[in-house]
Biopython code that builds the backbone (N, CA, C, O; Angstrom):
import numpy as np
from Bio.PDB.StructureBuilder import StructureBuilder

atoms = [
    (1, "UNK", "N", (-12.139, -29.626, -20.820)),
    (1, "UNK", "CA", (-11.973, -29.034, -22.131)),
    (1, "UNK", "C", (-11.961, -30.161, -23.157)),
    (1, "UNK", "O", (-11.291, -31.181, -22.996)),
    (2, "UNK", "N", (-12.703, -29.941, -24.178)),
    (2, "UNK", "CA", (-12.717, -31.154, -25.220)),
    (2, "UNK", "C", (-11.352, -30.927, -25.994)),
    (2, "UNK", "O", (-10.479, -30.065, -26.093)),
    (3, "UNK", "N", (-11.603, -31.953, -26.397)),
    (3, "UNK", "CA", (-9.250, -31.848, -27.464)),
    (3, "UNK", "C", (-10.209, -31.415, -28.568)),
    (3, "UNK", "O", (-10.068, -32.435, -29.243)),
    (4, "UNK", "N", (-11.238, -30.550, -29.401)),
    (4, "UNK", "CA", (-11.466, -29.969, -30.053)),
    (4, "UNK", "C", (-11.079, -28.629, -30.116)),
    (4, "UNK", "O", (-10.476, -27.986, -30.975)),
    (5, "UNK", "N", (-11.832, -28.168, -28.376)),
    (5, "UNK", "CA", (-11.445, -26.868, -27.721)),
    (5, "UNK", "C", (-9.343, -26.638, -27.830)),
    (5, "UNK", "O", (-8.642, -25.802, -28.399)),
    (6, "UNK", "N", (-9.126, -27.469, -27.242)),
    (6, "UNK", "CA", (-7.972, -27.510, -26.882)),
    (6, "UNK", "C", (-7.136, -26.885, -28.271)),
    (6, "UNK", "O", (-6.524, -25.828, -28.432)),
    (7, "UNK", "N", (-7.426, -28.128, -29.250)),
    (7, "UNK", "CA", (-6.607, -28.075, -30.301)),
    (7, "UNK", "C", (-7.175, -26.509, -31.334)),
    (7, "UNK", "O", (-6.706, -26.240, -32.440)),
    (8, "UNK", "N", (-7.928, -25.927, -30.830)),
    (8, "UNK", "CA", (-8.044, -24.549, -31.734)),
    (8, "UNK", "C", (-7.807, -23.744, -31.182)),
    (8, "UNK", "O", (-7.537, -22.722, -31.812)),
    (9, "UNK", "N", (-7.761, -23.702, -29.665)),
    (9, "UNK", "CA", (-6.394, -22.599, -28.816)),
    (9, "UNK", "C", (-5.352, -23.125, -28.848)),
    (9, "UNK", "O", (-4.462, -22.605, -28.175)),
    (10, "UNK", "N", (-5.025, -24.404, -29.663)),
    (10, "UNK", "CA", (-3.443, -24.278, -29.574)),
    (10, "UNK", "C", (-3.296, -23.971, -31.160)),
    (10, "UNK", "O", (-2.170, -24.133, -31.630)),
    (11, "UNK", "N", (-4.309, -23.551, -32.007)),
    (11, "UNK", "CA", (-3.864, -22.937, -33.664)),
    (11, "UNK", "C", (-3.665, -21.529, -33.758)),
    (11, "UNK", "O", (-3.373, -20.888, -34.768)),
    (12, "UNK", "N", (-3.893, -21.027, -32.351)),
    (12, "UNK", "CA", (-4.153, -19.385, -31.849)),
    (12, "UNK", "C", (-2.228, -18.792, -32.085)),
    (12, "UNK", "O", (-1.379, -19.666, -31.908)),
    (13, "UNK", "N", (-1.859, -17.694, -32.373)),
    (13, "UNK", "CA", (-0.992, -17.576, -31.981)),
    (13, "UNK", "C", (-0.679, -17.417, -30.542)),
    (13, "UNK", "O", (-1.387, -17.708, -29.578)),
    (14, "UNK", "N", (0.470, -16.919, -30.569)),
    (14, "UNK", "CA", (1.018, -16.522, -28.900)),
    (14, "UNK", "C", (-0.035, -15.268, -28.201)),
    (14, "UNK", "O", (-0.763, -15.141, -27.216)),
    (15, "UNK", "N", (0.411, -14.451, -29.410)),
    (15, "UNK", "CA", (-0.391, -13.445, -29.118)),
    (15, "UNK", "C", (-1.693, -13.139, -28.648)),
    (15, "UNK", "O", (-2.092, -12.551, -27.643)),
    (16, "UNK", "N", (-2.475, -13.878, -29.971)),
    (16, "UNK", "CA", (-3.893, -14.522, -29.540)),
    (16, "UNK", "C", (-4.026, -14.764, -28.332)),
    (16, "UNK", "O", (-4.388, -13.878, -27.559)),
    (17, "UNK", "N", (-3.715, -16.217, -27.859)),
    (17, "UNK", "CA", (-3.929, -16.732, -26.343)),
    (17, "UNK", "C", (-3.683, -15.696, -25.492)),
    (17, "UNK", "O", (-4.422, -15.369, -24.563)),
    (18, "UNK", "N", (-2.514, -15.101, -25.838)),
    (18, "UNK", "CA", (-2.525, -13.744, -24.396)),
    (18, "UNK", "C", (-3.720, -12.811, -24.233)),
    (18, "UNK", "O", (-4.175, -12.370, -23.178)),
    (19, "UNK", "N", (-4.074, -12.629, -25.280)),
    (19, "UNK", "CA", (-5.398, -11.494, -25.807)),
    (19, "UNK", "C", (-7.130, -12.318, -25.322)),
    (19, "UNK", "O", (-8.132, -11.714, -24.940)),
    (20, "UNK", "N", (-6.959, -13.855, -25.520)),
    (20, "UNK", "CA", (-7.691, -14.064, -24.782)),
    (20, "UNK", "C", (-7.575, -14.372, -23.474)),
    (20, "UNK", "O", (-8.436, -13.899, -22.731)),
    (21, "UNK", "N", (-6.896, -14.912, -23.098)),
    (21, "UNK", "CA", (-6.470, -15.263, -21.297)),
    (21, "UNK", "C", (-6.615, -13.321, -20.711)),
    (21, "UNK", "O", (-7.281, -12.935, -19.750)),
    (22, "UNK", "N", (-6.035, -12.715, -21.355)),
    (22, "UNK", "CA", (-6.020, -10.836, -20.998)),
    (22, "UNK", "C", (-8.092, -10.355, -20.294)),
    (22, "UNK", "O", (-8.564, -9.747, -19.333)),
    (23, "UNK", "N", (-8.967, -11.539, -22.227)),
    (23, "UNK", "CA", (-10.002, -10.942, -21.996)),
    (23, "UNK", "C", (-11.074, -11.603, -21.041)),
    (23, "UNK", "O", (-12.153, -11.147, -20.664)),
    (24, "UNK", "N", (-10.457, -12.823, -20.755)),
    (24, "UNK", "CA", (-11.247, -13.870, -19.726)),
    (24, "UNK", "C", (-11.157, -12.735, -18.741)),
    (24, "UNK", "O", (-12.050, -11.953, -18.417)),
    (25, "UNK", "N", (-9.475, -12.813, -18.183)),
    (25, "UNK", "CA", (-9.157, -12.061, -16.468)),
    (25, "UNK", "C", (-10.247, -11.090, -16.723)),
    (25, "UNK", "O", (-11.316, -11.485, -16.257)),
    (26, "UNK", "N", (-10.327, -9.588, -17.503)),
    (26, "UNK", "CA", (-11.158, -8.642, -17.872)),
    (26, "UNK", "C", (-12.948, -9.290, -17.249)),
    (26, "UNK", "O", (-13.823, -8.644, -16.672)),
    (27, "UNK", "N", (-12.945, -10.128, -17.489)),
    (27, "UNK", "CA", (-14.671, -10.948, -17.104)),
    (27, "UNK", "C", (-14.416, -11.269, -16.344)),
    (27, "UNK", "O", (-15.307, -11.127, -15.507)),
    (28, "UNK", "N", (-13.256, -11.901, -15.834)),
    (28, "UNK", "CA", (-13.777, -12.315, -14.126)),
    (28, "UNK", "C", (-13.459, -11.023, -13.287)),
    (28, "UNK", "O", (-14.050, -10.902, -12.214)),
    (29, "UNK", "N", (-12.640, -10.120, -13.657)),
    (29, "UNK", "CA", (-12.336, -9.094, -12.714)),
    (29, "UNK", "C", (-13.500, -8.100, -13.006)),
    (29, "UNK", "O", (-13.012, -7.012, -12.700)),
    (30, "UNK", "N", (-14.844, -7.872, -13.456)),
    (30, "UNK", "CA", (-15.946, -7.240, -13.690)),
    (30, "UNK", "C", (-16.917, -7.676, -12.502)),
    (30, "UNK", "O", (-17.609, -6.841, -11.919)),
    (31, "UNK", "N", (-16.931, -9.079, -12.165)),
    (31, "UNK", "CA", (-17.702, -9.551, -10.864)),
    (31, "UNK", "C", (-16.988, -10.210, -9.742)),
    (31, "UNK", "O", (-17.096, -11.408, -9.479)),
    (32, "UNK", "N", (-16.065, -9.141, -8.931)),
    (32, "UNK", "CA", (-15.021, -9.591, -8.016)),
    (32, "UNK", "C", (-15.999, -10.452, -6.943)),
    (32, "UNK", "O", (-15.791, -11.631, -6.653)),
    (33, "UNK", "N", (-16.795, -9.864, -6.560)),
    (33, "UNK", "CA", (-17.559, -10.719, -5.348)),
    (33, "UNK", "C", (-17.776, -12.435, -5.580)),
    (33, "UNK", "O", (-17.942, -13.259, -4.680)),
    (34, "UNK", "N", (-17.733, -12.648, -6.776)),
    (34, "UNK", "CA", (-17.797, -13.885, -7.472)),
    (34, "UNK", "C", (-16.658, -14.458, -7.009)),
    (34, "UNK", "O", (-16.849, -15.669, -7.120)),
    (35, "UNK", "N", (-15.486, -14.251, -6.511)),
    (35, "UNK", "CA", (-14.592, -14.852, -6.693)),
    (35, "UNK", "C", (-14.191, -14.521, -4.625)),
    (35, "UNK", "O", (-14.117, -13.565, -3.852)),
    (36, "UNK", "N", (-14.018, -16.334, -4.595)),
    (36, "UNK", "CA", (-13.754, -17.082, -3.249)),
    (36, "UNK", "C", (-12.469, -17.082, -2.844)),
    (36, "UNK", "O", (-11.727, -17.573, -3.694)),
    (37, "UNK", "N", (-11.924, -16.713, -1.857)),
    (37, "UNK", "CA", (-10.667, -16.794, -1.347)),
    (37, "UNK", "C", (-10.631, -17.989, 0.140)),
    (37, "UNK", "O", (-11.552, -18.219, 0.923)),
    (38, "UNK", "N", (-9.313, -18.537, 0.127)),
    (38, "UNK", "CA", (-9.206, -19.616, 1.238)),
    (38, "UNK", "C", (-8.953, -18.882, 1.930)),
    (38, "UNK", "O", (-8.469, -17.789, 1.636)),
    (39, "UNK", "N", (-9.311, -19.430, 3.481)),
    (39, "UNK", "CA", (-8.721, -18.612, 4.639)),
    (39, "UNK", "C", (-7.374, -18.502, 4.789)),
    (39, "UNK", "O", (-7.056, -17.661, 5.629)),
    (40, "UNK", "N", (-6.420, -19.105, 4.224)),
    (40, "UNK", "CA", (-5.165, -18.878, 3.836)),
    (40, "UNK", "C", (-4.854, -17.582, 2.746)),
    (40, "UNK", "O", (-3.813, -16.929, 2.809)),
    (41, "UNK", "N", (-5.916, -17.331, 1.760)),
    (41, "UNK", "CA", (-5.271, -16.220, 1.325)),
    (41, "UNK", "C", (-5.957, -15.028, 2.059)),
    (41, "UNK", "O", (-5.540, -13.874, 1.969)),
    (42, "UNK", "N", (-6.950, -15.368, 2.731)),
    (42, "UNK", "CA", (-7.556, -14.122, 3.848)),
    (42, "UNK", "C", (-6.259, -13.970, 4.557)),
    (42, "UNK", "O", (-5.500, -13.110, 4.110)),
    (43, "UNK", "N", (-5.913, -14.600, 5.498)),
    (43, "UNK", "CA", (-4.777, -14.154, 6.360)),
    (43, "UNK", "C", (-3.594, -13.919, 5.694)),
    (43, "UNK", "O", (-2.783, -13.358, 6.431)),
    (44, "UNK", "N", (-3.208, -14.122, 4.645)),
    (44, "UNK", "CA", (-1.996, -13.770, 3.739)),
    (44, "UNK", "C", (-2.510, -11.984, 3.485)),
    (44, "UNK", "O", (-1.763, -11.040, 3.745)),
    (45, "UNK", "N", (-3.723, -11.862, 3.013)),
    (45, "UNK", "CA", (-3.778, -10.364, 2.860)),
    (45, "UNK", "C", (-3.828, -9.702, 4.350)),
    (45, "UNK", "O", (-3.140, -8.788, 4.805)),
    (46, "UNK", "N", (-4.481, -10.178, 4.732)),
    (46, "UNK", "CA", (-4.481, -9.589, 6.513)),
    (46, "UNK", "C", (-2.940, -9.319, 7.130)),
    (46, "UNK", "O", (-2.685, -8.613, 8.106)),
    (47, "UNK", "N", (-1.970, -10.074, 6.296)),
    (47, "UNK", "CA", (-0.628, -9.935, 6.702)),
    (47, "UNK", "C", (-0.234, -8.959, 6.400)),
    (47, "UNK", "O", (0.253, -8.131, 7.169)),
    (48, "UNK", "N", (-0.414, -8.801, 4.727)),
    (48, "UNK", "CA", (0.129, -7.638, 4.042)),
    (48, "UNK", "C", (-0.290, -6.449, 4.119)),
    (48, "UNK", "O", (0.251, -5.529, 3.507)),
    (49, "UNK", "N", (-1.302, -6.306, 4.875)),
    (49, "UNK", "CA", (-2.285, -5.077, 5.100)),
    (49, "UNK", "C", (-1.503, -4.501, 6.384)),
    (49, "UNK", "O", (-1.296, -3.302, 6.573)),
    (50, "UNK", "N", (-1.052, -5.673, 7.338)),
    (50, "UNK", "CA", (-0.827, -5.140, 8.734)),
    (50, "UNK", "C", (-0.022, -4.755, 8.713)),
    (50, "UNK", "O", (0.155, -3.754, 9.407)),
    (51, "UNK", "N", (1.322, -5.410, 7.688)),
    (51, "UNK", "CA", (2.479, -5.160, 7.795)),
    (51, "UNK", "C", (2.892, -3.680, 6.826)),
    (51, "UNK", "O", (4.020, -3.196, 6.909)),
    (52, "UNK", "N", (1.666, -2.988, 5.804)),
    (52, "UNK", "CA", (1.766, -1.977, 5.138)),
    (52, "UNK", "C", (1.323, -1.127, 6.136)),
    (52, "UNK", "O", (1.757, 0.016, 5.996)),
    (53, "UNK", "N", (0.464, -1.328, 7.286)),
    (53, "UNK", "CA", (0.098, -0.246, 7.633)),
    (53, "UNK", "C", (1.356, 0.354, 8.910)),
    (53, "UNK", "O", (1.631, 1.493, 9.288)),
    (54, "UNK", "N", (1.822, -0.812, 9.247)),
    (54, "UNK", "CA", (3.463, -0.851, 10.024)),
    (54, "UNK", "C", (4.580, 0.002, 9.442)),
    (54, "UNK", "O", (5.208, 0.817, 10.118)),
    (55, "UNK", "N", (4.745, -0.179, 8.444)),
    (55, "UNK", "CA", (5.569, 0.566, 7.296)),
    (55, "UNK", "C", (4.790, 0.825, 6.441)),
    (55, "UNK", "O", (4.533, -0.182, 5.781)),
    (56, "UNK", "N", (4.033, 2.101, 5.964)),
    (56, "UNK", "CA", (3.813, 2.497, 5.031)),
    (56, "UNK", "C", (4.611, 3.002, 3.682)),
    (56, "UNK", "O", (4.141, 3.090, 2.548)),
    (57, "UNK", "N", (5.978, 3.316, 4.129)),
    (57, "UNK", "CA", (7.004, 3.391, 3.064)),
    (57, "UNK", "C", (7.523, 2.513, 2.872)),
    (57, "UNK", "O", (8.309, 2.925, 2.018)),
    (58, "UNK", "N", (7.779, 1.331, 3.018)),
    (58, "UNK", "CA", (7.964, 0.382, 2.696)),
    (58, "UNK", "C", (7.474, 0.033, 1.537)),
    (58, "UNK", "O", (6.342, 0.186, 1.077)),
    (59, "UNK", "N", (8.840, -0.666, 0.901)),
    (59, "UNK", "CA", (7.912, -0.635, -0.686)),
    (59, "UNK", "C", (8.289, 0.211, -1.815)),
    (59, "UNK", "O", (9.049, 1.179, -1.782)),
    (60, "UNK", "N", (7.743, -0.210, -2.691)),
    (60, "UNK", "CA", (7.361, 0.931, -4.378)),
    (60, "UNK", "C", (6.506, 0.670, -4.989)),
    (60, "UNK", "O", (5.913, -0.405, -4.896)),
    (61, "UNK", "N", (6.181, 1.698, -5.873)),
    (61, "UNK", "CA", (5.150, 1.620, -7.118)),
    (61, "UNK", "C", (5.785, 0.435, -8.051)),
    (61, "UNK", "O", (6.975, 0.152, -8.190)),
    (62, "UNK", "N", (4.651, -0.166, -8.641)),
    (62, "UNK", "CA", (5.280, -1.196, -9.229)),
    (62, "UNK", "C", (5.810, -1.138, -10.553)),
    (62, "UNK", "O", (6.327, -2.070, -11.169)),
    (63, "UNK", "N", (5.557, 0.601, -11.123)),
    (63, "UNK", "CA", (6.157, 1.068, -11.867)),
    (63, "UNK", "C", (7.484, 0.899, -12.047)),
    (63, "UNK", "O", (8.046, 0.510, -13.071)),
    (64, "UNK", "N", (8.299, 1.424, -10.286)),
    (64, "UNK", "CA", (9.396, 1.312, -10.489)),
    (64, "UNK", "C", (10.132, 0.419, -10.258)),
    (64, "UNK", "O", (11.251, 0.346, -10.765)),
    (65, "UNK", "N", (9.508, -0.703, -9.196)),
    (65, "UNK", "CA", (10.196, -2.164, -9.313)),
    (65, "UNK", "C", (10.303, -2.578, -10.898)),
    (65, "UNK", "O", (11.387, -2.548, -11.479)),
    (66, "UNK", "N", (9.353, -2.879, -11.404)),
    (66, "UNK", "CA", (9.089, -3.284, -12.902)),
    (66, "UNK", "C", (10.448, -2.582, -13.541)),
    (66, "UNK", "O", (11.126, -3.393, -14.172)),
    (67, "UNK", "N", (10.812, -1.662, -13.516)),
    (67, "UNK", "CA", (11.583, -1.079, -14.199)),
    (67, "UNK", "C", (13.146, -1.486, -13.733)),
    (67, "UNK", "O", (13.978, -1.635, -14.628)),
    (68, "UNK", "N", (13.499, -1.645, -12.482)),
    (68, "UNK", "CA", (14.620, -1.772, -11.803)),
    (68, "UNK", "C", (14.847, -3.504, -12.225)),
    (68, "UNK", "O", (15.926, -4.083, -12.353)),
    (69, "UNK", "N", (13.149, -4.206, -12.420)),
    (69, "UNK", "CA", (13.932, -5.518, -12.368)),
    (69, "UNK", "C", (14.343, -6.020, -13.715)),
    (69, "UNK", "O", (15.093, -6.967, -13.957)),
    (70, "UNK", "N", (13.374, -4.776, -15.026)),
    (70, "UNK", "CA", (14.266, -5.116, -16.394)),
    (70, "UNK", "C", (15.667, -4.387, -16.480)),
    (70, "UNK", "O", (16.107, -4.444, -17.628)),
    (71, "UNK", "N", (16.397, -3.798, -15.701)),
    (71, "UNK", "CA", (17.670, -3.519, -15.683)),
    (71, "UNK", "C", (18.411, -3.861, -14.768)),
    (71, "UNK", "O", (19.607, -3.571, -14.801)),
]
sb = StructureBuilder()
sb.init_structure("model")
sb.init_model(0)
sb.init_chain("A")
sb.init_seg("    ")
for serial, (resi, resn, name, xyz) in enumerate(atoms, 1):
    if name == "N":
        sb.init_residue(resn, " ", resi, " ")
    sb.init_atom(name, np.array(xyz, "f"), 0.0, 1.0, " ", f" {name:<3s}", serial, name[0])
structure = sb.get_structure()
């Protein structure tokens, strides 16, 4: 990143930067196949898959974690 780049996302507000970092993720999550995983996070999901399909109730919507962990 040039300290040109740099220094005019750092004149952005807070807000701003979130709104762009929000609209980057938005572009990379449009071409998932694009995006490489280590065999470490292969077997990390392979974990979580095995171990959801072990316990399927296990767990919550993240609705309601989210909610339990702002109170």
């Amino acid at each position: 990143m040039t300290t040109l780049a740099k220094a005019e996302l750092l004149s952005l507000s807070v807000s701003e930067r979130i709104q762009l970092v929000e609209d980057i993720w938005d572009m990379i999550t449009e071409a998932p196949e694009t995006i490489q995983l280590t065999d470490q996070q292969k077997s990390e999901i392979d974990r979580r898959l095995d171990a959801y399909a072990l316990n399927p109730d296990e767990g919550g919507e993240w609705s309601v974690v989210r909610e339990r962990i702002r109170s």
